[in-house]
N, C-alpha and C positions, 0 to 999 in steps of 0.2 A: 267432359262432364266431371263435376266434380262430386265429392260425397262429404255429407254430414260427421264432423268429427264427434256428432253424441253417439248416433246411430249406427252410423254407416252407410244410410242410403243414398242412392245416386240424387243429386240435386240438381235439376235442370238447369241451365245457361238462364233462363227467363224467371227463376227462384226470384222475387224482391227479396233483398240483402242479405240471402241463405238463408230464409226461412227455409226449416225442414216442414214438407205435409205430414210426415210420419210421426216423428218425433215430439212437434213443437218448437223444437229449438230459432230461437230470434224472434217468435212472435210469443213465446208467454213467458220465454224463459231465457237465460244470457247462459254459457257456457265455459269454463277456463277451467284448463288442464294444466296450469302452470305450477300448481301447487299438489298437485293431483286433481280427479273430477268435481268441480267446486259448480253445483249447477244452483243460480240464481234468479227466482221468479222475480219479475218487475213490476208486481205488487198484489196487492189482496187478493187467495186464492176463493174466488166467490162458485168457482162451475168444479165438480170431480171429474168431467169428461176432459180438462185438461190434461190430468195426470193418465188418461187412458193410453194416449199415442205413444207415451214414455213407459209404460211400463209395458207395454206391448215390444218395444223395441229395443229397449236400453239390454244389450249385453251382459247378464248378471255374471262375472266372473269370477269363481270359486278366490276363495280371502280378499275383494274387490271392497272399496270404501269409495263411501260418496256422502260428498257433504253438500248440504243444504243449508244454503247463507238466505236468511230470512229477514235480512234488516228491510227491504222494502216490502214486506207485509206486516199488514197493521189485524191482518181479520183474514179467519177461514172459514171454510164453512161447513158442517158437520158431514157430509162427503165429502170432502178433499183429506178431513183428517182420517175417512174409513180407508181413502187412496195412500192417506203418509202412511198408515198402519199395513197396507197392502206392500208398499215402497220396502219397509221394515221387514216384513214378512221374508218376503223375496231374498234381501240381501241375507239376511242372516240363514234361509235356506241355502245359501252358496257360502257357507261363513266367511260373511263379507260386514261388514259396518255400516249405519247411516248415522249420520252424525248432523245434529239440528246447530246452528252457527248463526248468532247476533240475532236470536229475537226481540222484539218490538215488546214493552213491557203489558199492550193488550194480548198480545199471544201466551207470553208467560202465564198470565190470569187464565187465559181460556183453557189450556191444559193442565193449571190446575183444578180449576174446578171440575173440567170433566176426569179429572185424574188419570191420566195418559202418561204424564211428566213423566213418572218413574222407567217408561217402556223405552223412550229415548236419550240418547247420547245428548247433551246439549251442551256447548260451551258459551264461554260469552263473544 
């Protein structure tokens, strides 16, 4: 058996292509630690029960960074960004980083106008 390189959890032999149940990882989200933890949704966060599995699981590790590469979302939905700001919450409780990476210029707009922009890290 093997385990989830987000989580950690045992991932059954019968997992389709490493979906994590715990986590999410491979069915909402892509994962690469090559760069450090670079976690990539595969596109518009429309449900907040996504980001549940993942914050439920994900390891906050004291001075820990996690980037969130958004280029394939075009649209959130007003829960999911209560979940980014939950995401946010968490790491910088472990002074850790999140870091928002290659927003979609509908995202850009959507944070500004609800004014959140300034609470995240963004690069291009």
């Amino acid at each position: 058996m093997t385990s989830c390189p987000t989580c950690a959890a045992p991932l059954p032999a019968e997992a389709p292509d490493g979906v994590c149940s715990r986590c999410g990882r491979g069915d909402w989200f892509t994962w690469d630690d090559e760069d450090g933890p670079v976690m990539r949704p595969k596109g518009d966060l429309m449900f907040a029960h996504t980001f549940d599995g993942f914050l439920a699981s994900y390891p906050f590790s004291p001075g820990g960074r996690l980037v969130l590469d958004l280029s394939d979302v075009h649209y959130i939905a007003s829960e999911a960004i209560g979940r980014l700001m939950t995401l946010r919450k968490r790491l910088l409780a472990a002074q850790g980083r999140l870091i928002l990476r290659r927003l979609h210029p509908d995202l850009v707009e959507i944070f500004r106008v609800t004014r959140i922009a300034p609470f995240f890290e963004i690069e291009p």
